[in-house]
Each structure stands twice: as structure tokens, then as C-alpha cells.
C-alpha positions in Angstrom: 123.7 173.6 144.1 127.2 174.7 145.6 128.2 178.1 144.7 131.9 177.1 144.1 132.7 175.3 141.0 135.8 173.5 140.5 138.4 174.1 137.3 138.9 171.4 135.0 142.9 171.8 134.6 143.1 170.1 131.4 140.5 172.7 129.9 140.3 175.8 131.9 143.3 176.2 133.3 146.3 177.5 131.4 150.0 177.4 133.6 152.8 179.4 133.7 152.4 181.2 130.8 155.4 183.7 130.5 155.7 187.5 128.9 158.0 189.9 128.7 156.8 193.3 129.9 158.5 196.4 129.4 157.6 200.0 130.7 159.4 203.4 131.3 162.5 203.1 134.2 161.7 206.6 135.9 159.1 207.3 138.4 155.7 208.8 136.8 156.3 206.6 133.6 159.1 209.4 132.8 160.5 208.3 129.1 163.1 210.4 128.7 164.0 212.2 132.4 164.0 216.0 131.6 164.0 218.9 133.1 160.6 220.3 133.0 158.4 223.6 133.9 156.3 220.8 136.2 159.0 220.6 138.7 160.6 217.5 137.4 164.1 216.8 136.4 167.4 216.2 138.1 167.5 217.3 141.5 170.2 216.5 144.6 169.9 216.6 148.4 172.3 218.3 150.2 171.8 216.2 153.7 173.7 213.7 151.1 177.1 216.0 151.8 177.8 214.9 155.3 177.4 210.9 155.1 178.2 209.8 151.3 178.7 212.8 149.2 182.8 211.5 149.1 181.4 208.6 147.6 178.8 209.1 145.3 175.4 211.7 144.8 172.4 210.5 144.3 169.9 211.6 141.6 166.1 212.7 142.0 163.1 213.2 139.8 162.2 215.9 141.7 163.3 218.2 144.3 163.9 216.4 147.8 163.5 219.5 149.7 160.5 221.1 148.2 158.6 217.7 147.4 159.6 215.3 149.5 156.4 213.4 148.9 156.9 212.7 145.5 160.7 213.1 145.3 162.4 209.3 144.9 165.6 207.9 144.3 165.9 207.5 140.2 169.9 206.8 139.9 173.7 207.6 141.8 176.6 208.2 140.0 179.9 207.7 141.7 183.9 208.2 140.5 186.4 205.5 140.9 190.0 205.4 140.7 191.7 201.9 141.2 195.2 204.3 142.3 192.9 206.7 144.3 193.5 209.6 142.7 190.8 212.5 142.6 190.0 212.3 146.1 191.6 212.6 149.3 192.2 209.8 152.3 192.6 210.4 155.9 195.9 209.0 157.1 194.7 210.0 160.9 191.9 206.8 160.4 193.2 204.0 162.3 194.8 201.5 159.7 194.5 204.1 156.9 196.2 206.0 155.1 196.4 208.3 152.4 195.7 205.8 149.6 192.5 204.8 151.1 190.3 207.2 149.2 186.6 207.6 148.4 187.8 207.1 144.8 189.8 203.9 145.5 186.7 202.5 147.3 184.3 202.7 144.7 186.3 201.4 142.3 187.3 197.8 143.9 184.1 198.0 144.9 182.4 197.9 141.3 185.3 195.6 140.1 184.3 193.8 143.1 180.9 192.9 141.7 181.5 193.2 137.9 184.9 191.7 137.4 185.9 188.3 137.6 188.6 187.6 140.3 191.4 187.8 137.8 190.9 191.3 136.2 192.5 193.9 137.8 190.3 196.8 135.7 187.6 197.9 133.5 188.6 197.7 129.4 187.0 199.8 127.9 187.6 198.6 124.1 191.7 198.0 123.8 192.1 200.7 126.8 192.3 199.7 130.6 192.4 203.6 132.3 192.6 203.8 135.8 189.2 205.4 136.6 185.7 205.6 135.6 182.2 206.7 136.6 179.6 204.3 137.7 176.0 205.7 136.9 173.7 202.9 139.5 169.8 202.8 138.4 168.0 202.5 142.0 166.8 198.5 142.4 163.1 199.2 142.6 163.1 201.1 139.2 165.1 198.5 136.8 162.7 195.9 138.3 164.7 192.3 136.7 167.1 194.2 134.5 167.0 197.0 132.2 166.3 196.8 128.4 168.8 196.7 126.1 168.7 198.7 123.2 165.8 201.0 124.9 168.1 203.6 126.6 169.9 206.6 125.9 171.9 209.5 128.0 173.1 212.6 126.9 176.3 214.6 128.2 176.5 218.1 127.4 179.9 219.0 126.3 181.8 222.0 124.8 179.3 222.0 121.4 177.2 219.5 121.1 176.0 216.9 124.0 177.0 213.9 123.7 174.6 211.0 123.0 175.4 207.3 124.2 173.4 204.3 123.8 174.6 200.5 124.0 176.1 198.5 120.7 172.9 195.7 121.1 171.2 196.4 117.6 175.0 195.9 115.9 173.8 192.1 116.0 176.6 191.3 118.1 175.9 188.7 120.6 177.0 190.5 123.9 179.4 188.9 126.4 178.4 186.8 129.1 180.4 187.2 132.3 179.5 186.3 136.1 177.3 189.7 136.0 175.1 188.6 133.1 175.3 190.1 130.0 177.7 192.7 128.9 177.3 195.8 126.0 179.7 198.5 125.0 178.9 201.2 125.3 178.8 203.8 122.2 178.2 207.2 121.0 174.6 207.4 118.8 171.2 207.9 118.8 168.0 205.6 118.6 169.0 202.7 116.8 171.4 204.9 114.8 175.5 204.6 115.6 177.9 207.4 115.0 180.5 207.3 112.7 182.8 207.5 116.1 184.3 204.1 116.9 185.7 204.9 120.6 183.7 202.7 123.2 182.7 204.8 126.1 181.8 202.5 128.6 180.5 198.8 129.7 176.7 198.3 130.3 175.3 195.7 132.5 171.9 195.4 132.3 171.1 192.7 134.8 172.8 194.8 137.6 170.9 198.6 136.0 174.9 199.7 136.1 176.5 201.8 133.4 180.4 202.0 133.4 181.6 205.0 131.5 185.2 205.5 130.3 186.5 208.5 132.0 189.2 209.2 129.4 186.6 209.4 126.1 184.1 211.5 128.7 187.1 214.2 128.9 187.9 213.9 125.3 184.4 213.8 124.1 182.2 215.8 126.5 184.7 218.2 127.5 183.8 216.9 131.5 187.8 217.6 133.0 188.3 214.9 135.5 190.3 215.8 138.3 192.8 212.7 138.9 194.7 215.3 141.5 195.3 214.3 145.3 192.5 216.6 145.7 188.4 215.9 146.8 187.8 216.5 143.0 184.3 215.7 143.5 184.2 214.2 140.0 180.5 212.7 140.5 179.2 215.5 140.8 181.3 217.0 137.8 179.2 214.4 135.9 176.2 215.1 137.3 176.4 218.4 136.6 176.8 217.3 132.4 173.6 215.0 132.8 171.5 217.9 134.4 172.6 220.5 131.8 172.3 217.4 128.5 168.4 216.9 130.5 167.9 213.5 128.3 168.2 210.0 130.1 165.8 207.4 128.5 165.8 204.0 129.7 163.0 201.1 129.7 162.9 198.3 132.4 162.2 194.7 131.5 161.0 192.0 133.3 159.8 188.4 133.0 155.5 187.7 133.8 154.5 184.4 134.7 150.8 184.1 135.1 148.3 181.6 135.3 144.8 181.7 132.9 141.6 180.6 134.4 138.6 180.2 131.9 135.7 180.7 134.0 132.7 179.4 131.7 128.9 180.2 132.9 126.4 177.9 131.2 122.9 179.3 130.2 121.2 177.9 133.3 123.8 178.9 136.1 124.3 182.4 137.8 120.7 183.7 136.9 119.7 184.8 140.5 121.2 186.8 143.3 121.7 186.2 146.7 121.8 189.9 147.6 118.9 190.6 149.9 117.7 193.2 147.5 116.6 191.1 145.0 113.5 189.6 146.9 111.1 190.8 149.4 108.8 189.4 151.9 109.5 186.5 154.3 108.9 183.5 151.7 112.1 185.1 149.4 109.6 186.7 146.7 111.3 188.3 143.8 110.9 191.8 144.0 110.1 192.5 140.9 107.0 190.3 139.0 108.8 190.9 135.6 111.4 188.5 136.9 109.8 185.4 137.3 110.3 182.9 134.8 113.0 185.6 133.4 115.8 187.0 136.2 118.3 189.3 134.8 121.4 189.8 136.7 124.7 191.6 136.1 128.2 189.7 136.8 130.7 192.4 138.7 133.3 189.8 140.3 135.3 186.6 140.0 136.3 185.1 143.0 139.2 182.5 142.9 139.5 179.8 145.6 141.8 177.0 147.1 140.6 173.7 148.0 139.4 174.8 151.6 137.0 177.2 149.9 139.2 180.3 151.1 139.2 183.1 148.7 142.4 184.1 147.3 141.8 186.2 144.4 139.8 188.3 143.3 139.0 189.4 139.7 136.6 192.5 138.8 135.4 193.1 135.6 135.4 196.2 133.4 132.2 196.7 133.1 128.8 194.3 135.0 127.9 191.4 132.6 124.3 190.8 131.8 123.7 187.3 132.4 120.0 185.4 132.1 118.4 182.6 130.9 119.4 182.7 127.2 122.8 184.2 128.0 126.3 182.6 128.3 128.9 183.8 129.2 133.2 183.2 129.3 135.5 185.2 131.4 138.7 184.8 131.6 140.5 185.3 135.1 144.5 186.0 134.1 146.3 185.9 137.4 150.2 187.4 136.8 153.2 187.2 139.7 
């Protein structure tokens, strides 16, 4: 008898079954980034200074210097100005000039990719200020989007930090825009909302962007912007309130299709080996007399194949599974992508 035994698809075979999976944002299953005695919080490299620091500082879990093995990317924040206030251009450029700023860069570039082509600015509320931060979850740890209603940042300010979350458990259905889906963002905690009514930014979970209202940061969180014709360095300003709050929780979410394969081992099948260990002699004895009329072996591995008989999965089980005689057995093979 072959070895390979093919699937009835009606009855073993389950398609394209789908599941939402959710799981901490940061690396090392962090839930919430802190600042820790283990060497983990929110760390900055300073070889960012000389190629980007105008534009934005990115955030590590750990120190890039002292753990560079472990260190990765968690999150940037950047400072935009649609004027270009709060940072300084360099009219000596070749077609620049002293508007083209850092600041006035990163702004059209997020209303670039968050905006549709007729809004000059980001409302926050009934307020259209001319700047705001941009806090940019690294792409490889929001996976398909981040989760809404599972996150939560804290900004220290003059008393109190101040705690933000998105308005998703108000049982408001959020807006859809060319983006994906759009909260406000709002001062609480948990699932619980403050009494404050100001929104304090935009969140866009499909992108892993958070768009915070410069204006209610200064008024709230005591964080000073610097809308000068000066290199304000206002990210790092921000920064700087993140470190010191040490709370940023966030989940990611994404969508798991797999396929179920129901792999179903009848009493008679599967009761011998063909590992050379399990006879002797020339004429393929069993080894061991106890054995005749009554093999016991143990199942360690499911192997999935296509329809040239090339192996293209493999399945191990937890633990070996006994299998004789007077045994059946059922495992199922789930195969996610």
C-alpha cells in the first residue's frame, strides 16, 4: 500500500477559514513600552543627527549603542508645520529657500498620504492649527493595522501625564476616508473617557499613524512648541514627554486565513515503521518478539503533499502518538498564511 493518502475535500479538508489575531505591537511581546531596570524603554541613536534628525527621531526598545543586537525600530515621531515654522530652511539649496523647512516637509508629506486632495489640513475637532506631530509605528510591528480600542500613550506634563486613547468604544462608527478608518483621538484611560471634550488628535489604524493636535499638547501636557524660525527640534520635545510619561500600550491586529486538514488513521493503517531500527536480520524480522501479531508505534509527524508527491508542509505534534492495532487516531493538520 502507498504511503501517501489523498484528502477527501468535501470531508477533510476545511478552506479559508479566517481569524482575527491580535498580540502586543512592541518587540519582546512588550504591553505597555516602559522604562525598565532590564535595559528596556525608550532609547535614541545619535548617528540619527546627521541624516534625518531635521525630520523626525526614531524610537528604540532598547539602547542602539549598547545593544545593538536586540535594539529595533518600535516608532518615529516627527513635527509638521504646513507654514514651516519651527524649523529652519536653507535658502543657499539650489531652488530653495527659506520656506522649505524640515517642518513644512513633513507636513505635506502626511497630508500627502492621509488627506484627500481637497483638504489643505488636519481638523482636529472644529480646529484646523497649522502644525502637528506625527507619531509612525514601524511597518513590521503593526503587522495589517493596529487595534483599535487596545492602545494607550501617556505624556507627562506639568502635574499629571496626560493619558490618550482613541473614541472607538463611544459606539461611534469611525470615518472612512482614502486611508481606511479614521478615530479621534481623546484624553482617557482603558475603556474609560475623561470628562475633557478637546480631541487631541486623528488615529489611523490601517497606516499605525497617530496625528496629535499640537495646540491641546501645549495646553494639556505643558510640551511648549516652538513655532519660531528656529531648528525647534519639536520631535524630540515630544519625545522627551513620552520617555518621561514611560506608558505606550498598543496591540496589533491582523486577518489569518488558514486551511484545516483532518488527517484520520484507521485501526489497521500506520502500525509499523519503516525506520531500520524496528527490524533486524536480512529477512526484515521484528526486533522485538513481543511485536508480532501486536506492533506498537508512536506518530511524531504529519507530512502534507502536492499532487507530484513533493512535501510541502510539515506538521509535528506535541507530544508522539501511540498508535496500534486497536488504536485510532484523528489529527488535525491547521495550516495558517
Amino acid at each position: 500500500m502507498s504511503i501517501f493518502r489523498s484528502f477527501n475535500q468535501d470531508e477533510d479538508v476545511i478552506k479559508d477559514d479566517l481569524e482575527i489575531v491580535t498580540q502586543p505591537v512592541w518587540s519582546e511581546n512588550l504591553n505597555p513600552l516602559s522604562q525598565s531596570s532590564a535595559g528596556i524603554g525608550f532609547f535614541t541613536s545619535s548617528a540619527q543627527s546627521a541624516s534625518s534628525g531635521d525630520y523626525y527621531v526614531s524610537v528604540f526598545q532598547r539602547n542602539p549603542v549598547t545593544s545593538a543586537e536586540t535594539s529595533e525600530l518600535q516608532f518615529s515621531i516627527a513635527y509638521g508645520n504646513r507654514l514651516g515654522s519651527g524649523s529652519l530652511g536653507d535658502p543657499t539649496i539650489v531652488g530653495g529657500n527659506a520656506n522649505d523647512t524640515p517642518s513644512r516637509a513633513i507636513y505635506s508629506q502626511y497630508k500627502n498620504i492621509l488627506l484627500p486632495p481637497n483638504d489643505d489640513g488636519f481638523t482636529f475637532g472644529s480646529v484646523t492649527p497649522n502644525d502637528a506631530y506625527f507619531i509612525s509605528v514601524a511597518r513590521s510591528r503593526y503587522k495589517e493595522r493596529l487595534d483599535p480600542g487596545n492602545w494607550e500613550l501617556h505624556i507627562s506634563g506639568a502635574t499629571n501625564p496626560l493619558k490618550l486613547i482613541d473614541d472607538s468604544g463611544e459606539g461611534l462608527a469611525p470615518v472612512q476616508g482614502g486611508s481606511g478608518q479614521v478615530f479621534n483621538i481623546i484624553s482617557g484611560s482603558g475603556t474609560v473617557t475623561a470628562s475633557d471634550a478637546t480631541v487631541y488628535g486623528l488615529f489611523y489604524p490601517d497606516l499605525g499613524i497617530f496625528v496629535l493636535n499640537a495646540r491641546a499638547l501645549d495646553a494639556s501636557a505643558s510640551l511648549a512648541t516652538n513655532t519660531g524660525s528656529v531648528q525647534a527640534g519639536n520631535h524630540f520635545k515630544l519625545f522627551r514627554h513620552i520617555s518621561a510619561s514611560s506608558y505606550f500600550a498598543a496591540r496589533n491586529e491582523q486577518e489569518i486565513k488558514s486551511n484545516s486538514y483532518f488527517v484520520r488513521i484507521k485501526s489497521r493503517d500506520n502500525n509499523f515503521s519503516n525506520n531500520p531500527t524496528f527490524v533486524t536480520g536480512s529477512v526484515g524480522k521484528l526486533r522485538f518478539q513481543d511485536m508480532i501479531g501486536d506492533p506498537k508505534v508512536y506518530i511524531t509527524t504529519v507530512g502534507l503533499y502536492n499532487d507530484n508527491s513533493e512535501l510541502v508542509a510539515v506538521a509535528k505534534l506535541s507530544k508522539p502518538l501511540l498508535k496500534t492495532f486497536s488504536r485510532e487516531a484523528l489529527i488535525k493538520v491547521k495550516l495558517s498564511y
